[in-house]
N, C-alpha and C positions, 0 to 999 in steps of 0.2 A: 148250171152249177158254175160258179166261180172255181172253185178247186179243191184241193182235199188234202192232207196229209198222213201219213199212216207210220205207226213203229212194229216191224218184223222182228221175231228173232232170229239171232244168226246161229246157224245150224246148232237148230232146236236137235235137244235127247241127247247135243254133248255138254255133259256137267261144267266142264271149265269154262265154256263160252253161254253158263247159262247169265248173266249180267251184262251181255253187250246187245245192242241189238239194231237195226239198221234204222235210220227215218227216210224217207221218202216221201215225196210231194210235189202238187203238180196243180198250177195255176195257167186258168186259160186264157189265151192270148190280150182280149178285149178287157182283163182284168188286171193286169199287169199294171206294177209302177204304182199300186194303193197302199203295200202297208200289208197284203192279205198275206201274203208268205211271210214275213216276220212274225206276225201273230198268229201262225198256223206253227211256225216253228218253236214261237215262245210258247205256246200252250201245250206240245209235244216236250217239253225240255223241262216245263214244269212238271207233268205227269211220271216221268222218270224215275222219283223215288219213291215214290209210290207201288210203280210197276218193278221196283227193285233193279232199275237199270246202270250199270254205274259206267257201262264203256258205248259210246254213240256212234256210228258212224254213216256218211251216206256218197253216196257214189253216182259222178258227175261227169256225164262230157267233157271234155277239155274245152269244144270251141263255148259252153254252156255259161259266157262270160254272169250272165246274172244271179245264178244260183253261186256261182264260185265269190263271188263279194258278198250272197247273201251270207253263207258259211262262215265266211271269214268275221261278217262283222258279230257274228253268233259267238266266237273263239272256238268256233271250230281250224284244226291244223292239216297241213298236208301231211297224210299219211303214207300215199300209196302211189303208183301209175302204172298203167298197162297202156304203150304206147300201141297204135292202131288197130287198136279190137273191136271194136266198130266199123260198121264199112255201110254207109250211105251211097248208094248207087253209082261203086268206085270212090269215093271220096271216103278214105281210112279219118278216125279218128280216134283219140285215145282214151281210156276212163279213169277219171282222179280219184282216189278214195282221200274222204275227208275223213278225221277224226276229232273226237274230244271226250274227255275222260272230266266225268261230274262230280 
């Protein structure tokens, strides 16, 4: 498997947050640096109106420098941070919530 990407809803059963909803994805190491996460995120972004989604978001390690430029160059915005909510064996780090509103 090269990698996969997936759209959840955010807390599903509440009516006001039924239009947003998370993406997520996840490319493996030996596949990196093709192109496959762009077109994993562009095809998620298109499905969107579809799926009636009109608010996006997805939520990224801080040190996660490659998905944070993939985001960006999508227009997806910094929305969020929870500094050191993570914790790698001692090693704290933080979670960026990305947004973008379609």
């Amino acid at each position: 498997m090269a990698g996969w990407c997936s759209l959840s809803a955010y807390r599903a059963g509440r009516a006001a947050f039924r239009f947003t909803a998370e993406i997520s994805y996840y490319i493996a190491p030996a596949y990196h640096r093709r192109g496959i996460a762009t077109a994993l995120v562009e095809h998620a972004l298109a499905a969107c109106p579809a799926l009636q989604i009109r608010h996006l978001f997805a939520i990224v390690l801080e040190s996660n420098e490659a998905s944070r430029r993939l985001l960006e160059k999508m227009g997806f915005e910094k929305w969020g941070y929870l500094p050191r909510v993570a914790d790698f064996d001692g090693r704290e780090v933080g979670h960026l919530y990305y947004g973008r509103h379609l």
